[in-house]
SETORMI-865415 format. One record per residue (C-alpha): residue number from 1; x, y, z; chain. Coordinates in nm, 2 decimals. Layout:
// residues N
<n: NUM; x: X; y: Y; z: Z; chain: A>
...
//
This chain:
// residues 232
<n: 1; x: 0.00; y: 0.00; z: 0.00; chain: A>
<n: 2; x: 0.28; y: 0.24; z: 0.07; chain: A>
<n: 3; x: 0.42; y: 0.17; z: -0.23; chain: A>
<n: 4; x: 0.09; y: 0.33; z: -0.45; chain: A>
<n: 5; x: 0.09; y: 0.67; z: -0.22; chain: A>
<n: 6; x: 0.42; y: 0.73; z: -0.06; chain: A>
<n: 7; x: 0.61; y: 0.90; z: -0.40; chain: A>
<n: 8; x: 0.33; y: 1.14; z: -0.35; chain: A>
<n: 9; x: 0.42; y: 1.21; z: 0.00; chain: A>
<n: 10; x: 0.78; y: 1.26; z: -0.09; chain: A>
<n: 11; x: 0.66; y: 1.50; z: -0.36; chain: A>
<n: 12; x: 0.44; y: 1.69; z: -0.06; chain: A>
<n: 13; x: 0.72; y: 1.73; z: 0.17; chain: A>
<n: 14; x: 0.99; y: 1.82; z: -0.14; chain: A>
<n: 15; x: 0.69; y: 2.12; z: -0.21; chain: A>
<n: 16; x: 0.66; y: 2.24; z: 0.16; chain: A>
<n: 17; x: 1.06; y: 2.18; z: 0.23; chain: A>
<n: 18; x: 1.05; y: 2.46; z: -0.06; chain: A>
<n: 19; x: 0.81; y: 2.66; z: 0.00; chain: A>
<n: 20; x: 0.98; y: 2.75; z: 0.32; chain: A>
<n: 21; x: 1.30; y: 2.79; z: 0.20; chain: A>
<n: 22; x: 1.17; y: 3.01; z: -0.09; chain: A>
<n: 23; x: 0.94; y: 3.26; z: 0.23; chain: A>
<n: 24; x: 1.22; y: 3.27; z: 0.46; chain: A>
<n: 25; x: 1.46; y: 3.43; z: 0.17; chain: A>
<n: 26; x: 1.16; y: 3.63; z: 0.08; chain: A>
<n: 27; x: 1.15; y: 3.77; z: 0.43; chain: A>
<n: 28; x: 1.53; y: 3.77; z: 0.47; chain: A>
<n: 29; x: 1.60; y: 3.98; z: 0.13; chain: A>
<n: 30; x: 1.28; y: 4.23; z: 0.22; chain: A>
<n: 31; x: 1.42; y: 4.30; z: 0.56; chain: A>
<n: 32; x: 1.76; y: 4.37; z: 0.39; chain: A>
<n: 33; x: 1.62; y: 4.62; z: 0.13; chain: A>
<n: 34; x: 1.43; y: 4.79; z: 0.44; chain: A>
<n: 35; x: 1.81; y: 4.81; z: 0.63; chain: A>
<n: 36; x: 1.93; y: 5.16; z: 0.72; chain: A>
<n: 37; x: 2.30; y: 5.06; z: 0.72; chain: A>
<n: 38; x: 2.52; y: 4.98; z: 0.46; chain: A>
<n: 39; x: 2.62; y: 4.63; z: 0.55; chain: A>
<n: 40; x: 2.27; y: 4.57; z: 0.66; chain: A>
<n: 41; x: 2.11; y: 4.61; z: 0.29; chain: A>
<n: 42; x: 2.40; y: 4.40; z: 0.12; chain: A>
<n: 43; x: 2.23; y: 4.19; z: -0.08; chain: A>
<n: 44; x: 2.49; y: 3.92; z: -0.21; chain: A>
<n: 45; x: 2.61; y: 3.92; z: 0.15; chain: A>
<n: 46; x: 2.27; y: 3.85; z: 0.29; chain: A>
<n: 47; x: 2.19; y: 3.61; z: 0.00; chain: A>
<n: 48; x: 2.49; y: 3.47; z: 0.08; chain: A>
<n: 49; x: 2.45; y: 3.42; z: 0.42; chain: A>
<n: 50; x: 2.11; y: 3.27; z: 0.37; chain: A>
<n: 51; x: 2.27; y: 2.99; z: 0.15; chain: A>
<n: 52; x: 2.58; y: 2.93; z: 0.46; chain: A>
<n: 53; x: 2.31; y: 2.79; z: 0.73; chain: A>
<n: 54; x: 2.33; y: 2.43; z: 0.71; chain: A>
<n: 55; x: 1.98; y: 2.41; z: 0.79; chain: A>
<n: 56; x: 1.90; y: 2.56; z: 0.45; chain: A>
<n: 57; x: 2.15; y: 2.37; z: 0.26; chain: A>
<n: 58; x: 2.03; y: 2.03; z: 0.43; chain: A>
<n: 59; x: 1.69; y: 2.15; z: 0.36; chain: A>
<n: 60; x: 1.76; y: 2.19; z: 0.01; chain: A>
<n: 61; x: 1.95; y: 1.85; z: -0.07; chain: A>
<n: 62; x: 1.61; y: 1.72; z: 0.10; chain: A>
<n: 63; x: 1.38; y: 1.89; z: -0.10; chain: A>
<n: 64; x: 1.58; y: 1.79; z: -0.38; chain: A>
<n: 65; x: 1.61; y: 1.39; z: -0.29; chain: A>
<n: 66; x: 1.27; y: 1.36; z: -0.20; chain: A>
<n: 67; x: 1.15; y: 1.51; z: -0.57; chain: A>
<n: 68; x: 1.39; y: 1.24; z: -0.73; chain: A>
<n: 69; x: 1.26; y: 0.96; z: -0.55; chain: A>
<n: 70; x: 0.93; y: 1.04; z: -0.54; chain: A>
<n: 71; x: 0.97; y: 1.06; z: -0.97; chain: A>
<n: 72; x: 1.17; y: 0.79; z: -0.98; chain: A>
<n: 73; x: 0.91; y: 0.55; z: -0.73; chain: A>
<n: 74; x: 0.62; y: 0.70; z: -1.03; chain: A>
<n: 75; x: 0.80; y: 0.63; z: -1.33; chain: A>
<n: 76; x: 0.93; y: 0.27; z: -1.23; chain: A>
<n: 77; x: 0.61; y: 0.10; z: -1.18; chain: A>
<n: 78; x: 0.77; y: -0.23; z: -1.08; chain: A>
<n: 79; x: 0.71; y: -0.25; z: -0.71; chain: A>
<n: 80; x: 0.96; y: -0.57; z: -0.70; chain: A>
<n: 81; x: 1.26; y: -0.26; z: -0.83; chain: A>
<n: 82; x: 1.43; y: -0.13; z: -0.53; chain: A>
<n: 83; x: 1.59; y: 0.24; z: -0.59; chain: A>
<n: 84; x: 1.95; y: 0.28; z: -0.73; chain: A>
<n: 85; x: 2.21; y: 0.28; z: -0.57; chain: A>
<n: 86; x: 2.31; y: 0.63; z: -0.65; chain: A>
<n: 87; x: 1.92; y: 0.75; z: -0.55; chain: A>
<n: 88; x: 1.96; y: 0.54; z: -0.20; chain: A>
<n: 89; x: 2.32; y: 0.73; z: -0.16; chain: A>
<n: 90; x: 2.16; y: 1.06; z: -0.24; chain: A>
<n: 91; x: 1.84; y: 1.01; z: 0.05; chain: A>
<n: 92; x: 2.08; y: 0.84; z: 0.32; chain: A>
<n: 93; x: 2.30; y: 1.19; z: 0.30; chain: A>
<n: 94; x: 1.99; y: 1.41; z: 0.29; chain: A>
<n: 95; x: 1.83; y: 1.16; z: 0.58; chain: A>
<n: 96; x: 2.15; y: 1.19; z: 0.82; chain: A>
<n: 97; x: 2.15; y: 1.63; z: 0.74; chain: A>
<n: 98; x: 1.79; y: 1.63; z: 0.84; chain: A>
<n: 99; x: 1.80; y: 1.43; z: 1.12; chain: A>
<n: 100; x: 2.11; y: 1.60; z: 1.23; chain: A>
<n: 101; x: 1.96; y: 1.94; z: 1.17; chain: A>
<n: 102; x: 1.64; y: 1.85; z: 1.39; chain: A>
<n: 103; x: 1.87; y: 1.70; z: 1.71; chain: A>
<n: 104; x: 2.10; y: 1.97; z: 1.69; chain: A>
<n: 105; x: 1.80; y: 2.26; z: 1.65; chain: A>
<n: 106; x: 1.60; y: 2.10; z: 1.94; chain: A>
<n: 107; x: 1.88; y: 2.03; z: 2.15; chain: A>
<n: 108; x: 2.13; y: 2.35; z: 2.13; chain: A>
<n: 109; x: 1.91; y: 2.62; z: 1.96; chain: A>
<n: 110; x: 1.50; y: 2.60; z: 2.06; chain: A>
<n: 111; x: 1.55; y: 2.84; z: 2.34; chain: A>
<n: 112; x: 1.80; y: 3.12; z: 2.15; chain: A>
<n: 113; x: 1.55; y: 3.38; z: 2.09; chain: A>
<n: 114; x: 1.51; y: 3.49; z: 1.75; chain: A>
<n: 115; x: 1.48; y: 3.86; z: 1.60; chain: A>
<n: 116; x: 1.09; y: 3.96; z: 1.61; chain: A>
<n: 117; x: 1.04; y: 4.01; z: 1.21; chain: A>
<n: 118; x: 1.35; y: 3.78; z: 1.10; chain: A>
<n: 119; x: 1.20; y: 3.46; z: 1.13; chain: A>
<n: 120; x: 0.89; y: 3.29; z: 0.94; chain: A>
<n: 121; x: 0.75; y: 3.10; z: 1.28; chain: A>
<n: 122; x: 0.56; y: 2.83; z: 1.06; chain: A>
<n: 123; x: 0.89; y: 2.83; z: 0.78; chain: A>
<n: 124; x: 1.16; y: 2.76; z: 1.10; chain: A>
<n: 125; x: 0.91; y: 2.48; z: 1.20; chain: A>
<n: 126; x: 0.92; y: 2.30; z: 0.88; chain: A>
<n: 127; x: 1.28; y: 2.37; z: 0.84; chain: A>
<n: 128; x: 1.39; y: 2.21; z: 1.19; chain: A>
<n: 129; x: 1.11; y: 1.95; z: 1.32; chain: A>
<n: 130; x: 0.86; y: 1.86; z: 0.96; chain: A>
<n: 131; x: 1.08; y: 1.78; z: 0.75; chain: A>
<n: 132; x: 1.35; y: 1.61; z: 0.96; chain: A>
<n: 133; x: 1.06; y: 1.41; z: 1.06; chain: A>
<n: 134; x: 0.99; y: 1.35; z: 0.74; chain: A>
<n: 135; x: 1.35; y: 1.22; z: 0.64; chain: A>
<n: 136; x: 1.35; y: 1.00; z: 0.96; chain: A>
<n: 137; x: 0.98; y: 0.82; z: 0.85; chain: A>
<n: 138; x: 1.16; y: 0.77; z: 0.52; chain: A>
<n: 139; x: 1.49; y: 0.58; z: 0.66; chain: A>
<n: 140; x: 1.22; y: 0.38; z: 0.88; chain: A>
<n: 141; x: 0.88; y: 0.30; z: 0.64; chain: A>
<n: 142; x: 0.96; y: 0.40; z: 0.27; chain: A>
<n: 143; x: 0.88; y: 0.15; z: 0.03; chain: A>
<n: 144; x: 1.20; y: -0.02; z: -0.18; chain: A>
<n: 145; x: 1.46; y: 0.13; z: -0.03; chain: A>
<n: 146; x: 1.87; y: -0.04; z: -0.10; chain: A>
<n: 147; x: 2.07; y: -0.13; z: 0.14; chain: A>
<n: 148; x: 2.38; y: 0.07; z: 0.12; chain: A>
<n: 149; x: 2.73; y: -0.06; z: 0.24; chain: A>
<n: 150; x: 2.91; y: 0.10; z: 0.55; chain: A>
<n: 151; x: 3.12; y: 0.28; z: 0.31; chain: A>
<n: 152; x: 2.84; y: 0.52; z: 0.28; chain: A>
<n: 153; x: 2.88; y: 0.66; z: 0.61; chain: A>
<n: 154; x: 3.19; y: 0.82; z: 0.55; chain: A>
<n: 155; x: 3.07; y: 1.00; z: 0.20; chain: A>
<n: 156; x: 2.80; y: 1.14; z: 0.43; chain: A>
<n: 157; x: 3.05; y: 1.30; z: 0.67; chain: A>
<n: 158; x: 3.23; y: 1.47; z: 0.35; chain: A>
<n: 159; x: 2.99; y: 1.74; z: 0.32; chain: A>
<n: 160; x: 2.98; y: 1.89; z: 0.70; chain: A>
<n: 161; x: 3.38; y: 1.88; z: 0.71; chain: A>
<n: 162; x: 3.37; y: 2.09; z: 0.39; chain: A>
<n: 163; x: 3.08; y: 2.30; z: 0.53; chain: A>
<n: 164; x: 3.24; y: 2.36; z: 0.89; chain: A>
<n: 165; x: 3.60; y: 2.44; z: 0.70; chain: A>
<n: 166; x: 3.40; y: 2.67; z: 0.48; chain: A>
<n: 167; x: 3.24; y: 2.86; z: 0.73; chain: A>
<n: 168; x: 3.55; y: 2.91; z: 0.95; chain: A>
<n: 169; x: 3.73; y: 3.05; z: 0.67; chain: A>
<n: 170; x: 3.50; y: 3.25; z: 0.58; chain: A>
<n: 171; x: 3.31; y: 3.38; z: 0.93; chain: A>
<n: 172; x: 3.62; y: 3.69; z: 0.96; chain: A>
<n: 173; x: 3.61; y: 3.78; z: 0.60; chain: A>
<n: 174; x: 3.27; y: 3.99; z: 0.61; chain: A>
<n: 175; x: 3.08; y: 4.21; z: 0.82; chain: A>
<n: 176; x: 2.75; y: 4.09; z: 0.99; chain: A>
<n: 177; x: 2.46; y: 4.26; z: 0.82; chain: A>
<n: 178; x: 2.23; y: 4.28; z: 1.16; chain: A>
<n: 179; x: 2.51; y: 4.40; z: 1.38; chain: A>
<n: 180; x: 2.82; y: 4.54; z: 1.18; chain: A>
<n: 181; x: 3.08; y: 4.31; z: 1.34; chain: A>
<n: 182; x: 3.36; y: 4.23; z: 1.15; chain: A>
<n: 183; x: 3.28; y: 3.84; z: 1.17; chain: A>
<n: 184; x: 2.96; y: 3.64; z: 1.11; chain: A>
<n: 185; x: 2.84; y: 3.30; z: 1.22; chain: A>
<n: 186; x: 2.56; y: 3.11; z: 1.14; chain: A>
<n: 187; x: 2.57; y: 2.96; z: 1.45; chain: A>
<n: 188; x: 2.60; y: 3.06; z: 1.84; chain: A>
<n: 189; x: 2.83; y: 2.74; z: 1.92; chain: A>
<n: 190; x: 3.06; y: 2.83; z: 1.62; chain: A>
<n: 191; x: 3.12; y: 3.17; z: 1.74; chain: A>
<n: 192; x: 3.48; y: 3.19; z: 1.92; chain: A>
<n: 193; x: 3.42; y: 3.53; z: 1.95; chain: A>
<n: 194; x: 3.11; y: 3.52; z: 2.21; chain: A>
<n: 195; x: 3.16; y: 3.58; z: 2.59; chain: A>
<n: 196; x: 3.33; y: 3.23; z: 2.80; chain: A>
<n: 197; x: 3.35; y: 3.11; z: 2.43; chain: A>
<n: 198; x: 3.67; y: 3.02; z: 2.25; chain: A>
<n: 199; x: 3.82; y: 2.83; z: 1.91; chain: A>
<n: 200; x: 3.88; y: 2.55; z: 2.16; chain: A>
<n: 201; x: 3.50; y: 2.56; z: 2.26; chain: A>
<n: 202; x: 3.44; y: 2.58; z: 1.90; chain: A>
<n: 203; x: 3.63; y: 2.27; z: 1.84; chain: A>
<n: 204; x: 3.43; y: 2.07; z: 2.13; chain: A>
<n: 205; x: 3.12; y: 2.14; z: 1.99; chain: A>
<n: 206; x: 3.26; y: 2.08; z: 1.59; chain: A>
<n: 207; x: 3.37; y: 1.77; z: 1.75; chain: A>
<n: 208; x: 3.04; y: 1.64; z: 1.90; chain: A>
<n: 209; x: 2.85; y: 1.75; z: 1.59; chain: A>
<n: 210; x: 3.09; y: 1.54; z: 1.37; chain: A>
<n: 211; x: 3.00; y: 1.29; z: 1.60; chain: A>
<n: 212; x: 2.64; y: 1.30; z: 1.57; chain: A>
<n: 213; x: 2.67; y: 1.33; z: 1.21; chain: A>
<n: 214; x: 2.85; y: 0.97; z: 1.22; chain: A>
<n: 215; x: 2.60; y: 0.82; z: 1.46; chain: A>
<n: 216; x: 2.25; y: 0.95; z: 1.22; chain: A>
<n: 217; x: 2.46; y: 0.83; z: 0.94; chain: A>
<n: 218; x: 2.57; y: 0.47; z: 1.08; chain: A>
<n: 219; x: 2.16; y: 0.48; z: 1.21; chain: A>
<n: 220; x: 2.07; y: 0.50; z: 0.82; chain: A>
<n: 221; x: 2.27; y: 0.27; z: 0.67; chain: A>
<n: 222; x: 2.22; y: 0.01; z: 0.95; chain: A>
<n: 223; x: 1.83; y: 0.05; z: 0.92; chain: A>
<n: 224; x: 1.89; y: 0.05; z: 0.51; chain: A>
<n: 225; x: 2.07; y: -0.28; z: 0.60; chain: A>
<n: 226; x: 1.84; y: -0.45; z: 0.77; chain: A>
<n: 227; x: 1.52; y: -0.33; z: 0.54; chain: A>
<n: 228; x: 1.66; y: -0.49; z: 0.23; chain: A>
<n: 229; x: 1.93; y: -0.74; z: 0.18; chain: A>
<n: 230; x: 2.11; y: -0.62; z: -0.14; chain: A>
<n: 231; x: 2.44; y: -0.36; z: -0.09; chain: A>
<n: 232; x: 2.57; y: -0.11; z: -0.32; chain: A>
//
């Protein structure tokens, strides 16, 4: 039965995972071309900085996956088929961001107030609880899914390494366009520059979340495993 309606869910969630995205840069740009201050109403750096969060980037790989295999379930009619192993590659990395993105959200960042006019309420909710849910009901109940070998779990750790090294390098290169400091974070825990905070504090926390990402990867390729007997 899941196998008849479940492409249409994944085409749902790809919609709303969008549709969020696409209202929060709405409401990011028009609060940048209403700035006072220079750095404020930048809009590459604003766009830019939109495009840095790893929520958003997850969010989009997500989106992305979901559309894929929810074309790919309605086009291959054969309910014996079980997806590709480049399609099961593709929704294990975007499973292990999402999930990752929900724990650490919930966990680290649910109480950090946000600014009043910033922030889409309903678009943050899909962003860090929907659609990681969504992901998660995927790894556990979607229909055909391949088993993947444990190889996989270290191609899904290549991504955050990049995006951490990225946004370290780049943090001290531009001004922040709510406050005019000469760095800018995405994150809180990332920020070395925040009081009791440090790059060794940094590195505790870049630590853990490499960590995590292991663990919701190893989670995904172990429940992959024991869903369907074939490896890629």
């Amino acid at each position: 039965m899941t196998t008849t309606w479940w492409p249409y869910a994944r085409l749902a969630a790809s919609a709303l995972a969008v549709a969020a995205i696409v209202g929060q840069l709405s409401t990011t740009l028009s609060n940048a071309l209403a700035s006072e201050t220079e750095w404020g109403g930048h809009i590459p750096t604003v766009a830019t900085n939109f495009f840095s969060f790893f929520t958003i980037e997850s969010n989009v790989l997500a989106a992305v996956a979901l559309a894929v295999g929810g074309v790919w379930a309605l086009r291959q009619k054969d309910a014996a088929v079980t997806e590709p192993g480049w399609l099961s590659v593709l929704l294990a990395c975007a499973s292990t961001y999402m999930i990752v993105t929900g724990v650490v959200y919930n966990l680290l960042l649910r109480g950090i107030p946000l600014p009043q006019g910033a922030t889409l309420p309903w678009s943050n909710e899909v962003l860090h609880v929907v659609i990681p849910i969504v992901m998660l009901a995927d790894v556990l109940f979607a229909p055909r899914r391949r088993a993947l070998a444990w190889s996989t779990v270290p191609i899904g750790a290549i991504f955050p390494i990049v995006w951490v090294v990225y946004t370290l390098l780049r943090a001290n290169l531009i001004v922040a366009p709510a406050t005019g400091e000469s760095w800018w974070y995405p994150y809180p825990f990332l920020n070395p520059n925040l009081p009791g905070a440090s790059y060794g504090t940094v590195a505790l926390y870049v630590v853990a979340i490499a960590a995590v990402i292991i663990a919701a990867a190893s989670f995904v390729v172990w429940i992959g495993r024991r869903r369907d007997v074939r490896t890629s």
